[in-house]
C-alpha positions as CSV (number, residue, x, y, z in Angstrom):
1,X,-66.5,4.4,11.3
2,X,-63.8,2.8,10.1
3,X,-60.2,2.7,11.5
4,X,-57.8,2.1,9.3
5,X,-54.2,1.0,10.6
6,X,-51.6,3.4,9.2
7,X,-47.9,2.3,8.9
8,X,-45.2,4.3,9.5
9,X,-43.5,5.9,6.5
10,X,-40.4,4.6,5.5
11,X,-37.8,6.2,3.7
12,X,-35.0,3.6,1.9
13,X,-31.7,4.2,3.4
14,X,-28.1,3.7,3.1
15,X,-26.8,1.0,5.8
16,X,-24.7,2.9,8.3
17,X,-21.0,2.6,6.7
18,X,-19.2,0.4,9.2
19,X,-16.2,2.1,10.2
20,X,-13.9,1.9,7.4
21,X,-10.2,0.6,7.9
22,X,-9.0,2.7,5.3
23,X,-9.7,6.1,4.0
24,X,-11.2,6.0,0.5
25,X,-8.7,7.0,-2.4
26,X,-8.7,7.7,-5.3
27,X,-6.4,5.3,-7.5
28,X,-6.4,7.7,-10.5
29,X,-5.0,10.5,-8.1
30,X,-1.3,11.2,-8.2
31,X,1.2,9.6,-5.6
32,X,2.1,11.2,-2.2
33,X,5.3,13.2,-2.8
34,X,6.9,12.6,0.4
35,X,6.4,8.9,1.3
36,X,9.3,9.3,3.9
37,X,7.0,11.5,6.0
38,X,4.5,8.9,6.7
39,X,7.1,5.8,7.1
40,X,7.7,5.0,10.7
41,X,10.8,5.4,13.0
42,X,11.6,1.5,12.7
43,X,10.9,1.2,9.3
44,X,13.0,4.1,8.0
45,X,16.1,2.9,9.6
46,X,15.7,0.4,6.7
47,X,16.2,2.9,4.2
48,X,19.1,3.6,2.4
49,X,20.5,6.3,0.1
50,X,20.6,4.5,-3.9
51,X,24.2,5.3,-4.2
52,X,25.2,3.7,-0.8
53,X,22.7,0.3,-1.8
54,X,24.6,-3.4,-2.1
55,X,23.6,-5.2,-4.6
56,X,20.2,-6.8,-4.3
57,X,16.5,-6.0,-4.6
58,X,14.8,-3.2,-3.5
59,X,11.4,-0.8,-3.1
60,X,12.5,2.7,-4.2
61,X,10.6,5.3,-3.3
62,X,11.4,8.8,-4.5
63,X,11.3,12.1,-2.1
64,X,10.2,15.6,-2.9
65,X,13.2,16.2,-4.1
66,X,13.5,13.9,-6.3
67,X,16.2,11.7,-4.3
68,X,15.8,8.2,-4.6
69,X,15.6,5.6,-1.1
70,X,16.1,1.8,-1.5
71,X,14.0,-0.5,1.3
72,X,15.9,-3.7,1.0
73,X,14.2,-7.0,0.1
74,X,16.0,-8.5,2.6
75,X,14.0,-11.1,4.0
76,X,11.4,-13.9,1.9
77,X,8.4,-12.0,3.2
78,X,7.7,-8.5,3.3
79,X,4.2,-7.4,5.3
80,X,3.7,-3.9,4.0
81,X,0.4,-2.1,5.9
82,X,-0.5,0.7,9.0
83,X,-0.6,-2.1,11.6
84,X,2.5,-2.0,14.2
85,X,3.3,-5.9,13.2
86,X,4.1,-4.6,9.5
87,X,7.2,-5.0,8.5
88,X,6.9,-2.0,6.2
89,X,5.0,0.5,8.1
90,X,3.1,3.8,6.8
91,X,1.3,6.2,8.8
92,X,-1.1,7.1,6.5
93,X,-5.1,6.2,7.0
94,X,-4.9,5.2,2.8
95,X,-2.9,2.4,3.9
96,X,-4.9,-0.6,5.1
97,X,-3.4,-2.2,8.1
98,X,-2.5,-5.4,6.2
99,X,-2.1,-4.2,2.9
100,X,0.4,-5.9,0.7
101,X,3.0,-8.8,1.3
102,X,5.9,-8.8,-0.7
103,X,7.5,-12.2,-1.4
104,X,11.0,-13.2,-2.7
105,X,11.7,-16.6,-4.0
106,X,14.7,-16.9,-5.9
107,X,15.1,-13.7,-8.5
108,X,11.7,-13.8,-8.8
109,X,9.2,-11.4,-6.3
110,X,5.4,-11.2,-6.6
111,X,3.2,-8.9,-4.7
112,X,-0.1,-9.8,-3.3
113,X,-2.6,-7.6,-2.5
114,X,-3.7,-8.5,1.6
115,X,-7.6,-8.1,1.2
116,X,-6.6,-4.2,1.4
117,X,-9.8,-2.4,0.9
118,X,-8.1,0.5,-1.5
119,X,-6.4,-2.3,-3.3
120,X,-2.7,-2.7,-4.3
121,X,-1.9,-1.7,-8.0
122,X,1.2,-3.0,-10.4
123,X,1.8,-0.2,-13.2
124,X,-1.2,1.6,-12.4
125,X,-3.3,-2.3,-12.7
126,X,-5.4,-3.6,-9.2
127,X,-3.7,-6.5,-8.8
128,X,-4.7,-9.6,-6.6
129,X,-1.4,-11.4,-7.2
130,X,1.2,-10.4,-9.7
131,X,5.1,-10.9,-10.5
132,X,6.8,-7.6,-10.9
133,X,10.0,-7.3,-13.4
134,X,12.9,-4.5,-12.1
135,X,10.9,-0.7,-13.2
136,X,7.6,-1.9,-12.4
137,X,5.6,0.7,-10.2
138,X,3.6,-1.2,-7.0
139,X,1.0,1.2,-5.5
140,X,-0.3,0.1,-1.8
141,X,-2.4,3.9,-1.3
142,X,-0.8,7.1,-1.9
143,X,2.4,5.6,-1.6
144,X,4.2,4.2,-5.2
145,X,7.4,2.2,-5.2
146,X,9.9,1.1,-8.3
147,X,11.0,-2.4,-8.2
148,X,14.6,-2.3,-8.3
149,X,17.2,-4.8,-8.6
150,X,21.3,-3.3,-8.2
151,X,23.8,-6.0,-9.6
């Protein structure tokens, strides 16, 4: 008799998904229509009404009622994510928690994408690194912003 050694039987399976950082997204899908609601306390003191901003450059974003907010470029380097260091903060598990940076130099402002793992999109484009001209959309999740400059 015989024995023969039998192995156990193995059925191919998918790696455990590491817990993600970010909630998966669809980029196609349509913009959050209240961004306000997920920005936090110290980040929406930033925001101003469009027809009380200086002149200067700005992220609009655009409530559900259509009203448009101005976040002021104020500073060189703008760190916009879910992480309490951001400088631009959004409460919403789309948003990595180092997703974007925003950098002024001059009248010129590029947005790089900060290894987010949803990605950071420029007129609907995923985008590693890219200048953005006044009107461009940015994406950074659910969230969408129009580069604006007020002269």
């Amino acid at each position: 008799m015989t024995a023969t050694a039998s192995s156990p039987t193995r059925t191919p399976t998918a790696p455990a998904p590491a817990s993600p950082e970010t909630a998966a997204l669809d980029p196609t899908s349509a913009p959050r229509r209240d961004p306000l609601a997920v920005l936090d306390h110290r980040s929406r003191g930033r925001v101003v009404l469009r027809d009380q901003a200086l002149p200067g450059h700005y992220l609009a974003l655009a409530d559900e009622d259509g009203d448009r907010h101005m976040i002021p470029l104020a500073d060189k380097v703008l760190h916009i994510g879910r992480a309490v260091t951001a400088d631009l903060r959004f409460e919403d598990p789309h948003v990595s928690r180092r997703h974007a940076i925003i950098c002024r130099y001059g009248r010129h402002v590029r947005v790089l994408d900060d290894r987010s793992s949803g990605g950071t999109f420029v007129n609907g484009v995923r985008v590693v690194a890219c200048d953005v001209q006044p009107g461009d959309v940015v994406r950074v999740g659910p969230i969408a912003f129009t580069y604006t400059v007020i002269r």
